[in-house]
N, C-alpha and C positions, 0 to 999 in steps of 0.2 A: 615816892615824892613827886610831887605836879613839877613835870618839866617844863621849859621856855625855851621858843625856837627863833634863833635870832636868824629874818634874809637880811641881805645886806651886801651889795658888788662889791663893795669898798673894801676890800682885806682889812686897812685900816679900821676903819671904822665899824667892822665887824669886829676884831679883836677887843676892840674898846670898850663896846657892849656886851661883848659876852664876859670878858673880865673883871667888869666892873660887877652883873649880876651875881657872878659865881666867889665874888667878894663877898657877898649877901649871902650866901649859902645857896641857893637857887641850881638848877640842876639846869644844863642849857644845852640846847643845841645848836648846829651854825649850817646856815647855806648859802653859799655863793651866789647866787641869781632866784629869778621867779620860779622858774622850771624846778631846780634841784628843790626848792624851798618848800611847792606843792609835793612832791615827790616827799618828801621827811615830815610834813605835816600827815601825809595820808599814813604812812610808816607808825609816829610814833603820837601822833593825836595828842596833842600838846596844850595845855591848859593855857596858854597865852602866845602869842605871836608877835614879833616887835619887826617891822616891814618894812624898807627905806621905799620909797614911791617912785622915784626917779632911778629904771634899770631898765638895762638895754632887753631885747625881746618881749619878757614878761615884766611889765612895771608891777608896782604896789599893790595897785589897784586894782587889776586884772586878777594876783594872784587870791587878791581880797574876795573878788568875785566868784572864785572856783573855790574857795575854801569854801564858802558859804552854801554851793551849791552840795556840799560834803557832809549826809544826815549824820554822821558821826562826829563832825566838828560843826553843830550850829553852835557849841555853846560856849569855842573857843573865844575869847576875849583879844582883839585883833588892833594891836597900835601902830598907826602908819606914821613914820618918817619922812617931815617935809620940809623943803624949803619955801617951798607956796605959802603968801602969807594973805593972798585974795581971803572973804569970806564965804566968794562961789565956791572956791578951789577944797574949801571946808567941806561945806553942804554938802560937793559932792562927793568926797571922801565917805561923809557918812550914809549918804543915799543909797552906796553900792555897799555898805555894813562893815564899815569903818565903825569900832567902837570909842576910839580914843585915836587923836594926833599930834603929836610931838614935833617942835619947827625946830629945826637947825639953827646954829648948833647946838648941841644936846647937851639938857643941864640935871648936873648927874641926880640931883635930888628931885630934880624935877619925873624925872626916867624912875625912879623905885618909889615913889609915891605914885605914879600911874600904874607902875606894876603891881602894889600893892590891892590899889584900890579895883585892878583887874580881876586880880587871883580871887578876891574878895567875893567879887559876882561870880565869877564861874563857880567857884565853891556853892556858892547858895543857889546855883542854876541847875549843878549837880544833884543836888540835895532835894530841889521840887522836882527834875525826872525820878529821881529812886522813889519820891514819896507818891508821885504820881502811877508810874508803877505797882507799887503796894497798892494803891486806891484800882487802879484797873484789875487787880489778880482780884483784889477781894470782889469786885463789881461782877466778876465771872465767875466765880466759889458759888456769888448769892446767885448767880442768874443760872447755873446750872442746878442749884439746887433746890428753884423753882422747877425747873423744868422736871427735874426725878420728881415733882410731888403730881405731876398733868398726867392722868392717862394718856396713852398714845393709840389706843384704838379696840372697838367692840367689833366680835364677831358672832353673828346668831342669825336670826329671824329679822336682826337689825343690824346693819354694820357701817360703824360710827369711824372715819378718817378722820383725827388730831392731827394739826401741826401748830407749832410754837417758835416765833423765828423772833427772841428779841432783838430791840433796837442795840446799838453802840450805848447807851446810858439804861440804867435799871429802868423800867418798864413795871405795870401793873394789870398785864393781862390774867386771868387766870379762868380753868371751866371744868369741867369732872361732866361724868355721864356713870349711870349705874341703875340696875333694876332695884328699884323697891320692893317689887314684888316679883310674879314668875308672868305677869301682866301686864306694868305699868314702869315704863322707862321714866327715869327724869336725867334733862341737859340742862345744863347753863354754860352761859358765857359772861364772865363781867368785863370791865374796862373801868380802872381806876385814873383821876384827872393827875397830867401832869406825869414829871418822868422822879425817876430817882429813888433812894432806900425809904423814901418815905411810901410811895406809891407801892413798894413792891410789898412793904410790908401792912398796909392796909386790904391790899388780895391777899393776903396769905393767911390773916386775920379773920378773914370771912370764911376765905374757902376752910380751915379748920371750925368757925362755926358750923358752917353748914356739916361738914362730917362727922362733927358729934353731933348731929340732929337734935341741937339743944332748943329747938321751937317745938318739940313734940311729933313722933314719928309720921302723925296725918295731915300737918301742915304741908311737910312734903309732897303729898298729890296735887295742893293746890298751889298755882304757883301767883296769885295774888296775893294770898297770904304768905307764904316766902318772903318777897317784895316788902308788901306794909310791913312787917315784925324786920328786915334789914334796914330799911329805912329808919324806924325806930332807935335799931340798935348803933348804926350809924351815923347820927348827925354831923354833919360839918364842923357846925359850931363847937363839936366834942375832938375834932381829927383835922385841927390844923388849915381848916377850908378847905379839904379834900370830898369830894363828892365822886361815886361813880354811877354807869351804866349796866345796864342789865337784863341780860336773854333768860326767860327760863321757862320751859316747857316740859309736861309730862305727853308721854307718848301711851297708848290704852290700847295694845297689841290685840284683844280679841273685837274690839269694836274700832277698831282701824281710827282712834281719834284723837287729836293733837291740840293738847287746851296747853294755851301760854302767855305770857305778860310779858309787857316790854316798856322795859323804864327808860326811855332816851335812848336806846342804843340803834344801831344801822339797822335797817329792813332785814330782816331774814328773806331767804326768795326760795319757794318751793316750784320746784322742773316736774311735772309729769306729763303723759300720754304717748303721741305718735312722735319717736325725737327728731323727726322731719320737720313736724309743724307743732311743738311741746306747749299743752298749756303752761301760762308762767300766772305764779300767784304771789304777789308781796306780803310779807306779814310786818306791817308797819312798826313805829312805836306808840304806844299807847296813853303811857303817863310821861312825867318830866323822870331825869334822874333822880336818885336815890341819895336823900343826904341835906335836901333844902329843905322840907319843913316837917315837921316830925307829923303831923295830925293827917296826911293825905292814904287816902284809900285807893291803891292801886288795885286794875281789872284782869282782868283774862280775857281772853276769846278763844275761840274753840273752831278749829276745822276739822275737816275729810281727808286722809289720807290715800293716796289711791294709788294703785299696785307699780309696782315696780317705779318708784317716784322717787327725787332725791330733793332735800332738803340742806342748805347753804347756811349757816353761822357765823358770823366773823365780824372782828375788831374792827374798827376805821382804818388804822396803819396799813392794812391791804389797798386802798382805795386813796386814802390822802396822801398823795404822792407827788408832788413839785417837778410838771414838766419843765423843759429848757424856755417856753414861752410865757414860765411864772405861773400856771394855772396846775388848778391840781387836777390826776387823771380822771376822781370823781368816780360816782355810783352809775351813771348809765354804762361809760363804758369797760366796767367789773362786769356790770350785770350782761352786757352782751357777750363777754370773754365767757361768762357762767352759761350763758345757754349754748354758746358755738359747742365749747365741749361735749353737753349732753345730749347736743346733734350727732353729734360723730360719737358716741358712745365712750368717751374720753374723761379719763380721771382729773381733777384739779389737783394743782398744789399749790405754793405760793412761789417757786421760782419760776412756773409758769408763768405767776400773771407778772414778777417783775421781768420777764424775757419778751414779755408783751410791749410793755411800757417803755422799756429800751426800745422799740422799733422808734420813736419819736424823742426819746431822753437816751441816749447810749450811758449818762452818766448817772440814773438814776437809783436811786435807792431809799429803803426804808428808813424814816426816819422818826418813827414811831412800833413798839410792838407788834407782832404781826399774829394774830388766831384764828386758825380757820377751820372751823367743824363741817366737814362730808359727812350727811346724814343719808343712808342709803336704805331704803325701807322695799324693801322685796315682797 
């Protein structure tokens, strides 16, 4: 049964209130002052509270104010007893999260119709935590079981560092890496627009197309035909205005050579040579996203791969990041964090670079998906 916690210095006028409630059937409790009153709220967490304002030590208001500060009682229903009849005196009542006030003296219909009408909301406050609850377990069920469908990493002749940090909301990152052949690696990385089970289930959608290689086994080496036939199959217009980006390269292990398309998504950035003084190569974007117009012809381009060289992948949520001075920390300085490390022969990961970006945000965090493929080509 939802109990009710009557403060109240007045002996009298504590018995009054609690007698009259438990006339109602109502399940009550009593405290003599502000002090004890906090003290039994914290105890027995009490679905409504009925608070005379005017008491010696801790007045009404005060212990208004510590309640509130109490994550276990934000959703108690809190009615403060006054003789204050100002309308500042009101205001500020509720300012400090007073839900409800009651002027002396106290009119008994007046008193169980505000209790009524209190219980009424905590019950239905109750009710959006547990549902909200469910909605976050299931949001964590779906997000981890994206995550069991990501590889987490190749090791060979090539060896491929996954990491996958989603955001707080459903997220649409997704990317696979795997040999075609005993020859010819192929990677992607997508980024679907927008957060939520909509987004997550449009990557999820593809990354199963792509794994039943329903475009025919030798589109896969190319990866602008990949590209044009998702575009195709993806239209906006068909998925709610959802559009995504898109990384996808084949790797050609006996001729050291790296053909890729890139449909709107962030620069890929390949690190080779002396890691003192490392050539740096950006592999731009090429075409727009994937999803506006069904008739476009996305490209490829084609580099050199060269020895012991490491190749960078990754989502915006790495790099879109909300300093404290409103700006975002942005691609130059990721990409200077990306080559410090492969100065000093030092691995990336992503709580690097947010341990980076605290240096200037101590509060910051992702607040989009986060994927970052280490391509390491030996």
């Amino acid at each position: 049964m939802l109990q009710i916690l009557v403060i109240d210095d007045d002996l009298v006028m504590q018995m009054i209130l609690k007698n009259t409630l438990q006339g109602y059937g109502y399940q009550v409790i009593a405290g003599k002052n502000g002090q004890e009153g906090i003290l039994l709220a914290q105890q027995h967490q009490p679905a409504l509270i009925v608070c005379d304002w005017m008491m010696p030590e801790i007045d009404g208001l005060e212990v208004c104010r510590q309640i509130r500060l109490e994550p276990k009682l934000s959703s108690t229903f809190f009615i403060l007893l006054t003789s204050k009849g100002a309308v500042e005196d009101k205001v500020r009542a509720l300012d400090n999260g007073a839900d409800d006030f009651l002027s002396k003296p106290i009119d008994k219909t007046e008193l169980l119709a505000s209790v009524r009408a209190g219980l009424r909301i905590y019950q239905l406050n109750q009710d959006l935590q547990q549902q909200k609850q469910l909605l976050e377990a299931e949001i964590a069920e779906a997000s981890d079981y994206i995550k069991s469908l990501l590889p987490k990493a190749l090791e060979g002749s090539v060896n491929i560092f996954a990491e996958f940090i989603p955001s707080s909301q459903l997220g649409g990152d997704c990317y696979d890496f795997y040999w075609l052949d005993s020859d010819n690696l192929a990677i992607y990385l997508l980024d679907t627009s927008g957060h939520g089970i909509g987004a997550a289930l449009l990557s999820i959608s593809i990354l199963n197309l792509l794994r039943s290689q329903s475009f025919g086994k030798d589109a896969f080496y190319k990866p602008s035909t990949i590209l044009t036939e998702l575009n195709r199959a993806f239209q906006m217009s068909q998925h709610n205005g959802r559009y995504f980006t898109m990384w996808y390269g084949v790797f050609n292990r006996s001729q050291r050579k790296l053909t890729y398309a890139n449909a709107g998504h962030p620069h890929g950035i390949l690190l080779s040579g002396d890691p003192q003084s490392p050539q740096i190569q950006k592999l731009p974007s090429l075409d727009m996203p994937l999803g506006f117009f069904p008739a476009i012809h996305y490209m490829s381009s084609e580099i050199s791969i060269p020895l012991d060289s490491k190749l960078y992948i990754f989502s915006d949520g790495i790099f879109e990041v909300h300093q404290d001075n409103g700006k975002k920390w942005g691609t130059i300085k990721f990409f200077d964090f990306l080559i410090s490390k492969f100065s000093k022969g030092e691995e990336v990961n992503a709580d690097q670079v947010l341990q980076q970006i605290r240096v200037t945000t101590p509060q910051a965090n992702f607040d989009d998906d986060v994927s970052l493929l280490t391509i390491d080509f030996l």
